[in-house]
Phi, psi and omega in degrees: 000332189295319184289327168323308212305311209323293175314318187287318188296263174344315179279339147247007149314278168348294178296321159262351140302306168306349192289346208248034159276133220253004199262333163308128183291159145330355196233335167290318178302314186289347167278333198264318170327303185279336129011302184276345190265019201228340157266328178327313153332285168296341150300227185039293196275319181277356176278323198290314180282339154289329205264323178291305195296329201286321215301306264215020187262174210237129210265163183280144173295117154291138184287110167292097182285186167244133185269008173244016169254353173251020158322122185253114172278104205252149162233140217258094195305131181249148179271000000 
């Protein structure tokens, strides 16, 4: 799922970097716009199934010692 995010991301890095070229026609643009409105969506849904999958991931069990092996037992001399 990360490499989709990955991909999705870079491509539309890509578009907007090509967008900002002065060398572009009016149809390139309206191509590359829609290019980016057209993964947004699925960028969107795959962000949304990491951000789910992060919330809901089952936290690690921590080792639970016994507290009652590190006590320091002193004996107390009485007068």
């Amino acid at each position: 799922m990360t490499s989709e995010i990955n991909a999705l991301k870079a491509l539309q890095r890509d578009a907007w970097r090509e967008l900002a070229s002065p060398s572009l026609t009016i149809f390139d643009r309206r191509e590359i716009r829609s290019r980016v409105r057209q993964s947004e969506p699925e960028l969107r849904t795959y962000l949304k199934m990491m951000s789910e999958r992060l919330r809901f991931r089952p936290r690690p069990v921590e080792a639970v010692g016994d507290s009652l092996a590190n006590i320091d037992f002193r004996l107390l001399a009485g007068s």
